[in-house]
matplotlib code that plots the C-alpha trace (Angstrom):
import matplotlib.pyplot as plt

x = [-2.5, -5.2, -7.1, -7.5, -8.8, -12.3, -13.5, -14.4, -17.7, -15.8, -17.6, -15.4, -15.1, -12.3, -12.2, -11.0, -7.3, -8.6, -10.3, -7.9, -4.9, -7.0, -7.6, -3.9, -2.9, -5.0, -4.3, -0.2, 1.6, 5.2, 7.2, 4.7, 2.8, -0.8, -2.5, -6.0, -8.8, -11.6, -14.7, -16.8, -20.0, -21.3, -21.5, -19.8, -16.4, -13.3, -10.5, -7.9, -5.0, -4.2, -1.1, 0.3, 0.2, 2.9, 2.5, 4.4, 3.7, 5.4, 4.4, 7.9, 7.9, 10.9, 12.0, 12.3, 9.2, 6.8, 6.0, 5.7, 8.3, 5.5, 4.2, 6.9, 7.3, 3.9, 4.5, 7.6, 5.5, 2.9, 5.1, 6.3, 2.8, 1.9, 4.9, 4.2, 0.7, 1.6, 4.1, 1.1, -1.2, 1.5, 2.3, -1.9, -2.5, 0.7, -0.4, -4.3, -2.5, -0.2, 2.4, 6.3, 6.8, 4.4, 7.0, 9.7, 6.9, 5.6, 9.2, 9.3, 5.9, 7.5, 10.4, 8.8, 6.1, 9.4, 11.0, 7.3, 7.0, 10.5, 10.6, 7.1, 8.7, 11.5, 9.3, 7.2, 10.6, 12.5, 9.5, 7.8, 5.5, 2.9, 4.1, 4.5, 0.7, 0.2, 2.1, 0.3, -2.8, -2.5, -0.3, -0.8, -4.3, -3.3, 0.4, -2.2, -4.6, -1.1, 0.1, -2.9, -2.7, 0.2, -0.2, -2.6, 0.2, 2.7, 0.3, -0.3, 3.3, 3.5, 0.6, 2.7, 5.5]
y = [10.0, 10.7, 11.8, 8.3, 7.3, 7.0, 8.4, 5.3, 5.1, 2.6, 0.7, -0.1, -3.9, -6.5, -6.4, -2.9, -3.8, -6.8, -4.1, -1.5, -3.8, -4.8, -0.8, -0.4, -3.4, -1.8, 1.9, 2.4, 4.4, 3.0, 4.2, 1.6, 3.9, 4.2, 7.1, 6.1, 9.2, 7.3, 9.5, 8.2, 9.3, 11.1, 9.2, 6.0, 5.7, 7.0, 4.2, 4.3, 4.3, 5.5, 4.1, 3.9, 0.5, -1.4, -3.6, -6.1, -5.8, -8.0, -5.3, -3.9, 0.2, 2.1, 4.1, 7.5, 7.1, 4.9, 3.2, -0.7, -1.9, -3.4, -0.2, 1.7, -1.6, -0.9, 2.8, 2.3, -0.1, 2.1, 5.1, 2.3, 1.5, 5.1, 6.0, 2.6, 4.0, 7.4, 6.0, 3.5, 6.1, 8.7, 5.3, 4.2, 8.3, 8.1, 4.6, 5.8, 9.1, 7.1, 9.4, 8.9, 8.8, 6.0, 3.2, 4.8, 5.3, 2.1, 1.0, 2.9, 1.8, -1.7, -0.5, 1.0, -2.1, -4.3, -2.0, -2.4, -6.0, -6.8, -4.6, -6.3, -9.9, -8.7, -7.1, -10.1, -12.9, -10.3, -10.2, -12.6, -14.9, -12.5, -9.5, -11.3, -12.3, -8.1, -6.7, -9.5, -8.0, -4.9, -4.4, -7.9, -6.8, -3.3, -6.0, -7.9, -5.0, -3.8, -6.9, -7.4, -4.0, -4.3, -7.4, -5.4, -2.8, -5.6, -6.6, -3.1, -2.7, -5.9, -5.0, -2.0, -4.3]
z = [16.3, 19.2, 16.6, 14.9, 18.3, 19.1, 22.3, 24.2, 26.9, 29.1, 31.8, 34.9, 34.9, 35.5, 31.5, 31.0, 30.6, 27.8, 26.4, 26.5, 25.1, 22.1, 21.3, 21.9, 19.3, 16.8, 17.2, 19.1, 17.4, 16.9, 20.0, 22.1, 23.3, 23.4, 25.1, 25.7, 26.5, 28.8, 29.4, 32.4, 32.8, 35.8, 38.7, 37.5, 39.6, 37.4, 36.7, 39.5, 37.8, 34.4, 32.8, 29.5, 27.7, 26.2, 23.0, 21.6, 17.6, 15.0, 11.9, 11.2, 10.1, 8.7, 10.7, 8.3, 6.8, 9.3, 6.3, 6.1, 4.1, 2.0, 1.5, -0.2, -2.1, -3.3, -3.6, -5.9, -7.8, -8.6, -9.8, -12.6, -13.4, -13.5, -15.8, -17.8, -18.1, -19.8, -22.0, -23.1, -23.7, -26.0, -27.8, -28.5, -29.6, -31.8, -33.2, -33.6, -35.8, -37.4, -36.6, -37.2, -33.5, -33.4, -33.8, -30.7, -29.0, -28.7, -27.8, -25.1, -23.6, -23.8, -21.9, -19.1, -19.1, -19.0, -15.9, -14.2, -14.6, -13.9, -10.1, -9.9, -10.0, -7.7, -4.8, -4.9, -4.9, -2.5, 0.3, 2.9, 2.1, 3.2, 2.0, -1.5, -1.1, 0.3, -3.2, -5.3, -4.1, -4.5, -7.7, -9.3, -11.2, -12.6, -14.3, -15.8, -17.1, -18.4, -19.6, -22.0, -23.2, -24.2, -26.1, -28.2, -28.7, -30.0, -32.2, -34.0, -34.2, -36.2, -38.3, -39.2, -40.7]

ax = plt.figure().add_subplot(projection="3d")
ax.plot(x, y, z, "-o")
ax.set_aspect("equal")
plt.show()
């Protein structure tokens, strides 16, 4: 964590603690604690008291993980996409060879499209208004690029017929 921390030129001045407490709301790790390395150049006075800071944050973590519980929303969401992704891409090669595997595999990229789309719908209804907006964000583009892919899948499968 002290690595993510920049090494800070501080200046003594009645603003330090301002200062400080803004560094700690952006960088404490999630016990509260913020250990802050001040380097005072020669011949400026050294701060008289060094004390760990306390923080009050609203961001929630899990626990286990430290995650956000956006996060591993997002992170399940994009194992979907990514196995919605390959079973696209067997299904467009098995279409492009005309194959016999063509038409179960073209199923079965619908499937795991539907499973995508589906925990997409319920991550975004199941969360905060803001971490709805968050998931939106970051997973609501790559549903879409999907989604119109796959329209052009259901449409060579009726071709087929």
């Amino acid at each position: 964590m002290l690595s993510r921390i920049p090494r800070l030129l501080v200046r003594p001045s009645a603003n330090l603690d301002l200062g400080l407490s803004r560094l700690a709301n952006a960088n404490a790790n999630a016990s509260g604690v913020l250990k802050v390395v001040v380097v005072v150049p020669h011949g400026l006075p050294r701060p008289s008291a060094v004390r760990p800071l306390r923080y009050n944050s609203t961001t929630t973590t899990t626990p286990s993980t430290g995650k956000r519980p956006v996060d591993a929303k997002v992170e399940d969401l994009s194992e979907l996409y990514a196995s919605a992704k390959d079973e696209f891409e067997i299904a467009v090669e098995e279409t492009s060879k005309n194959t016999i595997y063509a038409r179960d595999d073209r199923e079965t990229a619908r499937e795991e499209f539907e499973k995508f789309r589906l925990a997409y719908e319920e991550a975004v209804a199941g969360s905060s208004e803001e971490d709805g907006l968050e998931i939106r964000r970051r997973v609501g583009q790559r549903l879409r690029e999907m989604e119109s892919a796959m329209e052009t899948l259901i449409q060579a499968d009726k071709e087929e017929h």
